[in-house]
PDB file of N, CA, C and O in Angstrom, chain B, residues numbered from 101:
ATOM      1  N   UNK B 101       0.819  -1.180   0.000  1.00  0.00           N
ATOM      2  CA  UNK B 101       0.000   0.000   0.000  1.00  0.00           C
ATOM      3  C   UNK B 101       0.873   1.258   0.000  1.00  0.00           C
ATOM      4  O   UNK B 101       0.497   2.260  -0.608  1.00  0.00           O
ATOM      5  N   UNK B 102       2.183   1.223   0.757  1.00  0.00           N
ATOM      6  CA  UNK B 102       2.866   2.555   0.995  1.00  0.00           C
ATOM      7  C   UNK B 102       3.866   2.097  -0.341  1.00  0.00           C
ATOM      8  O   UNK B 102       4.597   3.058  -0.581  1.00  0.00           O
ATOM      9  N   UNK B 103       4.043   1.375  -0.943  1.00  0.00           N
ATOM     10  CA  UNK B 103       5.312   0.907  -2.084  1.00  0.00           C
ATOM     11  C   UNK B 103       6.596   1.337  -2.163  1.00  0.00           C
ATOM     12  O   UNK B 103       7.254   1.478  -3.194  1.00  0.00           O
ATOM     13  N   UNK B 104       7.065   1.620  -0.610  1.00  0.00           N
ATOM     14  CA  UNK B 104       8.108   1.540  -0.118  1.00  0.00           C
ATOM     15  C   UNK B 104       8.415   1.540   1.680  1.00  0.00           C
ATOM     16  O   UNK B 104       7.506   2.028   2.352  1.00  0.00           O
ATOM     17  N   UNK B 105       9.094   1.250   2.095  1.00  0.00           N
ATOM     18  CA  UNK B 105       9.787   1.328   3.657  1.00  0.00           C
ATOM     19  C   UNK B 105       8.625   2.636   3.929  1.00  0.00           C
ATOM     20  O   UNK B 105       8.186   3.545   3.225  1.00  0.00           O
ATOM     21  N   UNK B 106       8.351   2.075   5.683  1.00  0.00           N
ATOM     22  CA  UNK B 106       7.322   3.261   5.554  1.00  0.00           C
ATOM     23  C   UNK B 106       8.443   4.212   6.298  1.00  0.00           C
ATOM     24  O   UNK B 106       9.464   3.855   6.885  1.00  0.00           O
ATOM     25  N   UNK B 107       7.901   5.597   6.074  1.00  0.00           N
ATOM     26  CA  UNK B 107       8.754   6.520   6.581  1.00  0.00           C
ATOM     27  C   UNK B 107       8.659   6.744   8.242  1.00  0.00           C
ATOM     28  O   UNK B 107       7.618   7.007   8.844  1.00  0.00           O
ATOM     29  N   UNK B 108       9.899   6.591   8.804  1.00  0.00           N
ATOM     30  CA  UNK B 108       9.395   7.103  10.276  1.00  0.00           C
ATOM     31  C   UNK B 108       9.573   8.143  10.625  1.00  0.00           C
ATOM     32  O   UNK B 108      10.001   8.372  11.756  1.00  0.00           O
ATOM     33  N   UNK B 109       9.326   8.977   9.850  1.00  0.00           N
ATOM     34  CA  UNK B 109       9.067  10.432  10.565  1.00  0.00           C
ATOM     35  C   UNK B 109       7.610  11.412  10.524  1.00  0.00           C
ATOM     36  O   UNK B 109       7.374  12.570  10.869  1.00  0.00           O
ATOM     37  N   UNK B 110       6.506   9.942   9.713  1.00  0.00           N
ATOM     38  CA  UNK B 110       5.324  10.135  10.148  1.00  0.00           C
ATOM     39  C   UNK B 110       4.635   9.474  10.781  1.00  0.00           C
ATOM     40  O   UNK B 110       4.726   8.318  10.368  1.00  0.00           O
ATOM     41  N   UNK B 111       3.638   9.596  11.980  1.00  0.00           N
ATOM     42  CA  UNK B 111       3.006   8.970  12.785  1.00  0.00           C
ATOM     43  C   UNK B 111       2.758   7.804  12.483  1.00  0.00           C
ATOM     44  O   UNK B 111       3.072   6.970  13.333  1.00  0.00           O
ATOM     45  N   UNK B 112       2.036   7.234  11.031  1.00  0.00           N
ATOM     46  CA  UNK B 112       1.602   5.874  10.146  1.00  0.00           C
ATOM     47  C   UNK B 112       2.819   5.376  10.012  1.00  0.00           C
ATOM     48  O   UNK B 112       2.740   4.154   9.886  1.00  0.00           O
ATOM     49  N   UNK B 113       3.896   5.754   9.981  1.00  0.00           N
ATOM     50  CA  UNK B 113       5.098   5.278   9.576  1.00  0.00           C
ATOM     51  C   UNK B 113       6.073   4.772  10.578  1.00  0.00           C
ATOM     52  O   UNK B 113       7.044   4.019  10.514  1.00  0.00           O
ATOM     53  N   UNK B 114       5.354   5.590  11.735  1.00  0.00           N
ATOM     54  CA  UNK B 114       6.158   4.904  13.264  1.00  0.00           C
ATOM     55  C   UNK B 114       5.630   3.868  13.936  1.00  0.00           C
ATOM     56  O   UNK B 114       6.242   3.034  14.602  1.00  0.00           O
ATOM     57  N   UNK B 115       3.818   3.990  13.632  1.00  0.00           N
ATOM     58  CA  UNK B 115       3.173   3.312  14.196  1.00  0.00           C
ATOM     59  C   UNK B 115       3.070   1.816  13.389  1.00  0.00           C
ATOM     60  O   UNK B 115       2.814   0.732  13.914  1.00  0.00           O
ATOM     61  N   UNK B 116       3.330   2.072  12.037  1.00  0.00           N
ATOM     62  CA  UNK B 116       3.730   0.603  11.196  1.00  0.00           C
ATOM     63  C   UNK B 116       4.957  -0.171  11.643  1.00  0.00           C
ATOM     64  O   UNK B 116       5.069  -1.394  11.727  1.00  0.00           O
ATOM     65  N   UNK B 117       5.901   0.813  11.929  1.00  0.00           N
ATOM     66  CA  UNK B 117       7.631   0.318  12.704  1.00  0.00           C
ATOM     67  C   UNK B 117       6.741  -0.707  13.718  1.00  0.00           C
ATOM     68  O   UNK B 117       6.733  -1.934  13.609  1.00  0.00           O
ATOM     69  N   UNK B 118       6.254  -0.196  14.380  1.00  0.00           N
ATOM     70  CA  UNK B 118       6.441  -0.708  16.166  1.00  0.00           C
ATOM     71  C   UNK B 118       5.440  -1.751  16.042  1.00  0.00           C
ATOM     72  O   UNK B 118       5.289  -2.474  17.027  1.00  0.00           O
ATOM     73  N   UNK B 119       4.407  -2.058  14.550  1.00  0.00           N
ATOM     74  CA  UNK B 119       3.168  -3.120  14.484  1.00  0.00           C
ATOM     75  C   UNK B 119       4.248  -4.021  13.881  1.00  0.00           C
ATOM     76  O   UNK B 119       3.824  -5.167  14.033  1.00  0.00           O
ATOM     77  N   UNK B 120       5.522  -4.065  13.227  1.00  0.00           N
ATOM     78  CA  UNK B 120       6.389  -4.650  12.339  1.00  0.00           C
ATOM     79  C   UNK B 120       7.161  -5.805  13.736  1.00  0.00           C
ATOM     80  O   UNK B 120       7.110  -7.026  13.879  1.00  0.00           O
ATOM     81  N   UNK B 121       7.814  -4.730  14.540  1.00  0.00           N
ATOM     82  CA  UNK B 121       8.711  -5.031  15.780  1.00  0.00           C
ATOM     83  C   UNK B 121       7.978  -6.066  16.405  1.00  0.00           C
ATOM     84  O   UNK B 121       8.320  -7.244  16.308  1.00  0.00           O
ATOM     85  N   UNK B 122       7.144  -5.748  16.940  1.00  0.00           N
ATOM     86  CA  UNK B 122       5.973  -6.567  18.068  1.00  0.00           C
ATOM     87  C   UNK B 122       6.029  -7.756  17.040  1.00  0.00           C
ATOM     88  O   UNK B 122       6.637  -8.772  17.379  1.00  0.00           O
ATOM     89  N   UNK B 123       5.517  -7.699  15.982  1.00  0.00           N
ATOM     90  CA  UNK B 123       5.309  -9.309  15.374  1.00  0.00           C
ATOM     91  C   UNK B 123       6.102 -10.397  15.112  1.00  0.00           C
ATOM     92  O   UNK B 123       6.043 -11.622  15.211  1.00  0.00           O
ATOM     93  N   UNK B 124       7.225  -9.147  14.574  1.00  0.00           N
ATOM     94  CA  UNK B 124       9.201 -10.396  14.795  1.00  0.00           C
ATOM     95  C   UNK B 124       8.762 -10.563  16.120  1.00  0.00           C
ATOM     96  O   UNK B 124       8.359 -11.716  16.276  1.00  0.00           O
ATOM     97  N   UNK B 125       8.679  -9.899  17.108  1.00  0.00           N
ATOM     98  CA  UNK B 125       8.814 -10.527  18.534  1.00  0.00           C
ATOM     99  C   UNK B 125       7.629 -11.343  18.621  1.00  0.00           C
ATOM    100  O   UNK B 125       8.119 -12.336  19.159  1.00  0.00           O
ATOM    101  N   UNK B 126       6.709 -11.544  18.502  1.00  0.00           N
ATOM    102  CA  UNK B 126       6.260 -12.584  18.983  1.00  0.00           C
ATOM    103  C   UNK B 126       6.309 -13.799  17.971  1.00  0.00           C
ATOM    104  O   UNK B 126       5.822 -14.849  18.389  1.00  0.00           O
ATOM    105  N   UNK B 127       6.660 -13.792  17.120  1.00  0.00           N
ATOM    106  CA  UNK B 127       7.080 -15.078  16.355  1.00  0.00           C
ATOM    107  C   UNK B 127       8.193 -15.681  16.735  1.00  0.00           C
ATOM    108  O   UNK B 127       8.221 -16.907  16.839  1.00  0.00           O
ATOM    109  N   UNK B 128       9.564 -14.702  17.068  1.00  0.00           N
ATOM    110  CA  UNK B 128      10.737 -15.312  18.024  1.00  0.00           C
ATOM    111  C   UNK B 128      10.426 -15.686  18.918  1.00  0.00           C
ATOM    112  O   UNK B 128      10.756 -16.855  19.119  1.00  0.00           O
ATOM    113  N   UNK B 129       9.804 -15.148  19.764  1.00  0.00           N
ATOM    114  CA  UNK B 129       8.901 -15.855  21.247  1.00  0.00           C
ATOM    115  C   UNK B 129       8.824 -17.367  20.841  1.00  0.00           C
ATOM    116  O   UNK B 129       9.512 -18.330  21.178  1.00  0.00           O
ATOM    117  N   UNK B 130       7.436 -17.209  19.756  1.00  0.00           N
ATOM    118  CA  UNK B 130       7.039 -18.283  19.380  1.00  0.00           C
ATOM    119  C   UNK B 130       7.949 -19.631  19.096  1.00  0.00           C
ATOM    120  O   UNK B 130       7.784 -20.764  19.548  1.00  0.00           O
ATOM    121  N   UNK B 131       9.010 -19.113  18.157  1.00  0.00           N
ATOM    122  CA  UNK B 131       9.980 -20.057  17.580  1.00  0.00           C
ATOM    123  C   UNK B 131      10.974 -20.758  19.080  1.00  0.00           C
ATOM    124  O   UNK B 131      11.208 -21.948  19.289  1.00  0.00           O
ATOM    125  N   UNK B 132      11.436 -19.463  20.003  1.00  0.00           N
ATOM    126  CA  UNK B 132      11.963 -20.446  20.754  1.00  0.00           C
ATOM    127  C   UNK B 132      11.381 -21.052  21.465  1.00  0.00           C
ATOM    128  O   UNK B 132      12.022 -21.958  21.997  1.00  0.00           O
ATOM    129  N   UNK B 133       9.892 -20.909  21.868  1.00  0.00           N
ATOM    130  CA  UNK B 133       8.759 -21.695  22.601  1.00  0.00           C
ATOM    131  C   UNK B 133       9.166 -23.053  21.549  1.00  0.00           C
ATOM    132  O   UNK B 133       9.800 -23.992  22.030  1.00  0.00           O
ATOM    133  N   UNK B 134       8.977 -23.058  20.892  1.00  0.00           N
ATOM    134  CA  UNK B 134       8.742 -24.547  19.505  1.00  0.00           C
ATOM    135  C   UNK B 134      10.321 -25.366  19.827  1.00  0.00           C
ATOM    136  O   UNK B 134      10.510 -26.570  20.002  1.00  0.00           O
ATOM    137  N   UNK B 135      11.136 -24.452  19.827  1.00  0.00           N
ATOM    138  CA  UNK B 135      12.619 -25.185  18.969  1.00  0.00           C
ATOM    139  C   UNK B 135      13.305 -25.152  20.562  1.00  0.00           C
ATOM    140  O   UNK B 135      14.227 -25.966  20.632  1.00  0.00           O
ATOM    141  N   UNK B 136      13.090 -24.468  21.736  1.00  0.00           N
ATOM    142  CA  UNK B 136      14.144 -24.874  22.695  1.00  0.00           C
ATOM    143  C   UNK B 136      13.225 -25.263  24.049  1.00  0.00           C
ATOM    144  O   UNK B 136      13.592 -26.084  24.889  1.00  0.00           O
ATOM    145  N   UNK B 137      12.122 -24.612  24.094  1.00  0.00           N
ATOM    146  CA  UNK B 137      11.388 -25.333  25.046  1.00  0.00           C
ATOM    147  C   UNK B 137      10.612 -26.786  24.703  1.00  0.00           C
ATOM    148  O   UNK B 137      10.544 -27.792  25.409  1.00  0.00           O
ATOM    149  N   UNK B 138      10.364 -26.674  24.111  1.00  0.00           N
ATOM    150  CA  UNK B 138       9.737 -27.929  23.682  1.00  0.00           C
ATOM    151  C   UNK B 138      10.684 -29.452  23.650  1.00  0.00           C
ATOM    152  O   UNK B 138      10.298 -30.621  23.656  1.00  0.00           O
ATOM    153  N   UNK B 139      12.067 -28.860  23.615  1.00  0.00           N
ATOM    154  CA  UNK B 139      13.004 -29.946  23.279  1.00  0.00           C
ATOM    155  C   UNK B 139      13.237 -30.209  24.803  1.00  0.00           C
ATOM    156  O   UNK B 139      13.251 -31.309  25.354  1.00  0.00           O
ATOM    157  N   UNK B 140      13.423 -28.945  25.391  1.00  0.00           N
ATOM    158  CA  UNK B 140      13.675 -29.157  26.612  1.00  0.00           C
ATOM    159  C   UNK B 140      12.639 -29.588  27.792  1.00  0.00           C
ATOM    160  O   UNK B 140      12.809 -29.262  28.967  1.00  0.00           O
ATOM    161  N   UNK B 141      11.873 -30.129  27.464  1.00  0.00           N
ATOM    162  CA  UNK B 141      10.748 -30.651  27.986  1.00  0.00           C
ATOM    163  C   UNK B 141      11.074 -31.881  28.896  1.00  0.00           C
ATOM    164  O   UNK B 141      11.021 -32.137  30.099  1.00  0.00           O
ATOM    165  N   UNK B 142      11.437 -32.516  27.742  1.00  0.00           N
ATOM    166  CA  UNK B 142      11.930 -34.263  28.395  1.00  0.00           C
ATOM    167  C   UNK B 142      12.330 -34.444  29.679  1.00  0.00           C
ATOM    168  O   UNK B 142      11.845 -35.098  30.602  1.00  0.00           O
ATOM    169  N   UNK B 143      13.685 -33.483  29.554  1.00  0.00           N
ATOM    170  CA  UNK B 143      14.713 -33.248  30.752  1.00  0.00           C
ATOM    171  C   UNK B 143      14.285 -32.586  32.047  1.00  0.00           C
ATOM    172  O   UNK B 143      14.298 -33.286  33.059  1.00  0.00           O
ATOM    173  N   UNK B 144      13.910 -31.329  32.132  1.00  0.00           N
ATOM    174  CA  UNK B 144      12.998 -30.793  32.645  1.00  0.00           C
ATOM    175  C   UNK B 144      11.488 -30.456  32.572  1.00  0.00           C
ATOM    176  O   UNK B 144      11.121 -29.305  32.336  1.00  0.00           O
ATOM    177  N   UNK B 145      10.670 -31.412  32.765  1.00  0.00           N
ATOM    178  CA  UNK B 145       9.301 -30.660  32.644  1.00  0.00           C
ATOM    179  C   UNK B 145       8.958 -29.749  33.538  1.00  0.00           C
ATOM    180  O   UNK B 145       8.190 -28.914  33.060  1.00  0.00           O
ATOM    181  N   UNK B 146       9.277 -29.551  34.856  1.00  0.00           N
ATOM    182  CA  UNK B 146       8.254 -28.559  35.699  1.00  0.00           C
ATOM    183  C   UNK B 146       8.888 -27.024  35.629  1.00  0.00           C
ATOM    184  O   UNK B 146       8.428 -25.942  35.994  1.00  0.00           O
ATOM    185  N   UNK B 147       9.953 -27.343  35.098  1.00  0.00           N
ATOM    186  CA  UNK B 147      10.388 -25.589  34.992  1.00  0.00           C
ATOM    187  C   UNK B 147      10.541 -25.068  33.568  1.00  0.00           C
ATOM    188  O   UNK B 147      10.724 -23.877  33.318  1.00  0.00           O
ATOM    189  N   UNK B 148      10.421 -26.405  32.288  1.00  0.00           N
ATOM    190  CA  UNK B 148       9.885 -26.038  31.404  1.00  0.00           C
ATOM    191  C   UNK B 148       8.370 -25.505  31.139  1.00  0.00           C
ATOM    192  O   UNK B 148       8.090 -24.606  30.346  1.00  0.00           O
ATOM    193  N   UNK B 149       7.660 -26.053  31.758  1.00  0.00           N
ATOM    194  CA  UNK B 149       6.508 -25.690  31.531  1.00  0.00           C
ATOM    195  C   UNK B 149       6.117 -24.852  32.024  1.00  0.00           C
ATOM    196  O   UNK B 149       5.089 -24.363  31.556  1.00  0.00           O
ATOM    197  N   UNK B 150       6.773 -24.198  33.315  1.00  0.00           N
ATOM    198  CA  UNK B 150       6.736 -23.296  33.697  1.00  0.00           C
ATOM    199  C   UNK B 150       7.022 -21.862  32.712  1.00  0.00           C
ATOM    200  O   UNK B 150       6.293 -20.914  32.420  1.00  0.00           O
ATOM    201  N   UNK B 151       8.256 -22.164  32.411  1.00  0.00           N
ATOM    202  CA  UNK B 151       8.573 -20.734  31.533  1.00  0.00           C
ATOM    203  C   UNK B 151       7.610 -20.904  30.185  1.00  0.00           C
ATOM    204  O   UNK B 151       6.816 -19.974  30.045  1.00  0.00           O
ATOM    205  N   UNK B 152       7.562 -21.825  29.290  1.00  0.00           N
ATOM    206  CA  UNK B 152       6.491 -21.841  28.619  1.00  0.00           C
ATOM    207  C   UNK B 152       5.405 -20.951  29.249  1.00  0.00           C
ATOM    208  O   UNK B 152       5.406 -19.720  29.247  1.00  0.00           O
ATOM    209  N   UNK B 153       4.598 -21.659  29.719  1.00  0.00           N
ATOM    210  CA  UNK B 153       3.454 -20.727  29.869  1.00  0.00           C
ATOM    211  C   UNK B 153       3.299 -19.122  30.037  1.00  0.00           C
ATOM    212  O   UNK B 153       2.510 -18.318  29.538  1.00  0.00           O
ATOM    213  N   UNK B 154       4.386 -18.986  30.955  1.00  0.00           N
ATOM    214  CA  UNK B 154       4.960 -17.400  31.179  1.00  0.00           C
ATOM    215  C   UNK B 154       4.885 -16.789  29.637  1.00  0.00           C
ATOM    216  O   UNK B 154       4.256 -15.793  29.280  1.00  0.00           O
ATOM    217  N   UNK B 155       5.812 -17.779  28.722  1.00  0.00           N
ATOM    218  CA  UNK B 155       5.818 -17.063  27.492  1.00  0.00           C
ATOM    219  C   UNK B 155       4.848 -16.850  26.549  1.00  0.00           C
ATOM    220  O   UNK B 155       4.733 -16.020  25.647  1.00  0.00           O
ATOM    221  N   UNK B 156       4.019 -17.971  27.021  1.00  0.00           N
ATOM    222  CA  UNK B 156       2.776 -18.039  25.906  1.00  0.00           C
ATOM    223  C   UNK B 156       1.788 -16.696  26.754  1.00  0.00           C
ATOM    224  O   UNK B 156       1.028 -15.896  26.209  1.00  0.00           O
ATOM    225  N   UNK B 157       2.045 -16.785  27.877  1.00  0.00           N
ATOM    226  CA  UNK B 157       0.922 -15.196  28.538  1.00  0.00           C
ATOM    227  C   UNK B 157       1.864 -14.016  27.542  1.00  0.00           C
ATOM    228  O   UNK B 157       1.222 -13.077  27.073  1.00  0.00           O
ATOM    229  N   UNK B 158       2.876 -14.073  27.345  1.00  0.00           N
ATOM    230  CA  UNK B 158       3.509 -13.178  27.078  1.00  0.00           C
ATOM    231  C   UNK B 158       3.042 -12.828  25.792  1.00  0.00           C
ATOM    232  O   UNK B 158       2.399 -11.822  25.494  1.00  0.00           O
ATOM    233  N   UNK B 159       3.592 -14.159  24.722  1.00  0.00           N
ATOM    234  CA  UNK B 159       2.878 -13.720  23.516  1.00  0.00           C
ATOM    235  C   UNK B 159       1.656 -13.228  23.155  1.00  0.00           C
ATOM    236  O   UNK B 159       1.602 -12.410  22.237  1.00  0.00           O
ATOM    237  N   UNK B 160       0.153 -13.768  24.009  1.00  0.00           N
ATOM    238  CA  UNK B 160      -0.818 -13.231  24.031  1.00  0.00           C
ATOM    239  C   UNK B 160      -1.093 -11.700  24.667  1.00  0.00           C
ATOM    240  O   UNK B 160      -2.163 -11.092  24.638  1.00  0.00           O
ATOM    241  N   UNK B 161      -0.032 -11.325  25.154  1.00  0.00           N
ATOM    242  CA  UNK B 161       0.024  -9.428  25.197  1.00  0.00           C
ATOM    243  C   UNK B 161      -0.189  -8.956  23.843  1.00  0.00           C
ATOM    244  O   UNK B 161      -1.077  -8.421  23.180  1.00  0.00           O
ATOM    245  N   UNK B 162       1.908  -9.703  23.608  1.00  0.00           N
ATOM    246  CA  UNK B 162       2.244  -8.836  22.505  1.00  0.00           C
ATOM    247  C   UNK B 162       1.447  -9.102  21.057  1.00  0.00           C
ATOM    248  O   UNK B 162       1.758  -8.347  20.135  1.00  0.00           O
ATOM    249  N   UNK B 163       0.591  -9.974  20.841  1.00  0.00           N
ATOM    250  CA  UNK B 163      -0.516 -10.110  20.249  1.00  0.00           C
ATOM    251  C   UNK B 163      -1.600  -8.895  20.091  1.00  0.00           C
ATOM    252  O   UNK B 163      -1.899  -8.164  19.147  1.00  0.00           O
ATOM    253  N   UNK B 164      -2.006  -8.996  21.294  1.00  0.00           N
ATOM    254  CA  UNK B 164      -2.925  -7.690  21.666  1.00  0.00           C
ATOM    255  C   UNK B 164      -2.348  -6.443  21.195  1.00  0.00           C
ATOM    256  O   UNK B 164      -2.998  -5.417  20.996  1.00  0.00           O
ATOM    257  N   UNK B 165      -1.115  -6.576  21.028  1.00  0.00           N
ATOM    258  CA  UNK B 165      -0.661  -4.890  21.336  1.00  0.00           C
ATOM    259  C   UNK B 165      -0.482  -4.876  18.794  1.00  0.00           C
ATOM    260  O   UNK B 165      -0.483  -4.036  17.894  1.00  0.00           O
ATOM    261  N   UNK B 166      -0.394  -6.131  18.917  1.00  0.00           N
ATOM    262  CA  UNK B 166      -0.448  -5.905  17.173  1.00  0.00           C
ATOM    263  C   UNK B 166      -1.583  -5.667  17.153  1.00  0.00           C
ATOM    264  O   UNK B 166      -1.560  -4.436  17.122  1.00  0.00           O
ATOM    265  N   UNK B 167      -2.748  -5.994  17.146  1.00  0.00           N
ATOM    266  CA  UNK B 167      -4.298  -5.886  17.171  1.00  0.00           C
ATOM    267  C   UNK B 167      -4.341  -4.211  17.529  1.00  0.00           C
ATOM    268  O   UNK B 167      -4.565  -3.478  16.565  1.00  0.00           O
ATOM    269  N   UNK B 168      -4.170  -3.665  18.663  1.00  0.00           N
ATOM    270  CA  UNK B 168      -3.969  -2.401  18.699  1.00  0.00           C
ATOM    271  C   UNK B 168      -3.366  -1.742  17.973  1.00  0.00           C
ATOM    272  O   UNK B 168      -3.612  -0.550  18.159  1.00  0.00           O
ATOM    273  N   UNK B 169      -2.593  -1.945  17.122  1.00  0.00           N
ATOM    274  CA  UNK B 169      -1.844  -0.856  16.515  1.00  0.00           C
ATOM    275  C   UNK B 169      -2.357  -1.307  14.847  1.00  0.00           C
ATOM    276  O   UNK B 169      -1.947  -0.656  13.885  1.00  0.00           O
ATOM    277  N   UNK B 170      -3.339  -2.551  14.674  1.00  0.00           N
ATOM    278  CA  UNK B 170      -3.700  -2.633  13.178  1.00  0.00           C
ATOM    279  C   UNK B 170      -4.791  -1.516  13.510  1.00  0.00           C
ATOM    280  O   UNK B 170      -4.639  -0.448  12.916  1.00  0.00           O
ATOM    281  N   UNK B 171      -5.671  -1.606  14.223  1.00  0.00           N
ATOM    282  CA  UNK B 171      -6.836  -0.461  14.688  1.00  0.00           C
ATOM    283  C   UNK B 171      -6.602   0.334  14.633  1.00  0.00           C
ATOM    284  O   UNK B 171      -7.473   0.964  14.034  1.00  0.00           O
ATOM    285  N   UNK B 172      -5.361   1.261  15.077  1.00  0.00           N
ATOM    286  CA  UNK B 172      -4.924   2.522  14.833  1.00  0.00           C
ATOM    287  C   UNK B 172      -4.601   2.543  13.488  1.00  0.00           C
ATOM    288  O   UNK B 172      -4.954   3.425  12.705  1.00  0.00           O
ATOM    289  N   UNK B 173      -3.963   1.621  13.231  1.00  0.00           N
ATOM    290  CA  UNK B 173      -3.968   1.902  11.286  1.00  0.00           C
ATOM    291  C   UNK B 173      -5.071   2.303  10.345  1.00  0.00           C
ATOM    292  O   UNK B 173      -5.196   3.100   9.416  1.00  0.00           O
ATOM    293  N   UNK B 174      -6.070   1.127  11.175  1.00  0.00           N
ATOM    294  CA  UNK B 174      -6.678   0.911  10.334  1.00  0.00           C
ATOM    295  C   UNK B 174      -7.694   2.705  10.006  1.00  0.00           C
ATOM    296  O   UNK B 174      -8.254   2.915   8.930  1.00  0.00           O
ATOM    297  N   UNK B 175      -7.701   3.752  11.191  1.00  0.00           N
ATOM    298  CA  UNK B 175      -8.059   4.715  11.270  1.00  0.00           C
ATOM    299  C   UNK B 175      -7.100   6.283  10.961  1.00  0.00           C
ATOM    300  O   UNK B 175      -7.494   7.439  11.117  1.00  0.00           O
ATOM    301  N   UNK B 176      -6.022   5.890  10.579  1.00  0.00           N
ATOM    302  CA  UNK B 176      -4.974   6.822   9.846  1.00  0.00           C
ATOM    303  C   UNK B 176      -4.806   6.904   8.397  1.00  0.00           C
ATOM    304  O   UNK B 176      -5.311   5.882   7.934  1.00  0.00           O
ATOM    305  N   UNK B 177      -4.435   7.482   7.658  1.00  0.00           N
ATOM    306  CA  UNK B 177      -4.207   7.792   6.380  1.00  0.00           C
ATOM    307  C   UNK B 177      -2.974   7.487   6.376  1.00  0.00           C
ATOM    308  O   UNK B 177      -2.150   7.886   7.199  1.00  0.00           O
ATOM    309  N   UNK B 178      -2.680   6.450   5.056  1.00  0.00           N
ATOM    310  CA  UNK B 178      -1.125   6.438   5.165  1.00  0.00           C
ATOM    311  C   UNK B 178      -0.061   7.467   4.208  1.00  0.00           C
ATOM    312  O   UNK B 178       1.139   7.621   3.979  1.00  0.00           O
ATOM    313  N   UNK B 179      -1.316   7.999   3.862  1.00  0.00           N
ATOM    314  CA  UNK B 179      -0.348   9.395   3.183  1.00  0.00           C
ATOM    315  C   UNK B 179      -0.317  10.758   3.000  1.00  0.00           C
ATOM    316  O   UNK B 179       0.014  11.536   2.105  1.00  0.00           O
ATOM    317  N   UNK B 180      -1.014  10.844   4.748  1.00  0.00           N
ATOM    318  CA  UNK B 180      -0.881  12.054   5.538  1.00  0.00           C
ATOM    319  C   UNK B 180       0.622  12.623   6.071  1.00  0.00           C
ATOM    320  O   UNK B 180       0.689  13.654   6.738  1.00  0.00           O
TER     321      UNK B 180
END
């Protein structure tokens, strides 16, 4: 829609940065939930599953906080 890098030195353009950031982060979340907790399960379950869950509350923030900032998009002009 913007057909290039959005600019951050406008509001749509900062607020796209930080909807961009949040989502690498919760997919890294995600990935090391998958690829190092999960392996590490076997060995430790009660303090794996422990931090798991911590992380999965976690991801369901930073979830929320993408949802918030598509809403704000979705009510900005991106070429204001």
């Amino acid at each position: 829609m913007l057909g290039s890098f959005p600019d951050p030195r406008n509001s749509y353009g900062r607020i796209l940065l930080f909807k961009i950031s949040l989502f690498v982060a919760m997919v890294g979340l995600a990935v090391y939930n998958r690829y190092a907790l999960v392996s590490r399960m076997k060995s430790e379950p009660a303090k794996s599953l422990g931090t798991l869950s911590r992380n999965v509350a976690l991801e369901q923030i930073i979830g929320f906080g993408v949802l918030m900032d598509v809403s704000a998009l979705g009510l900005m002009d991106p070429y204001a």
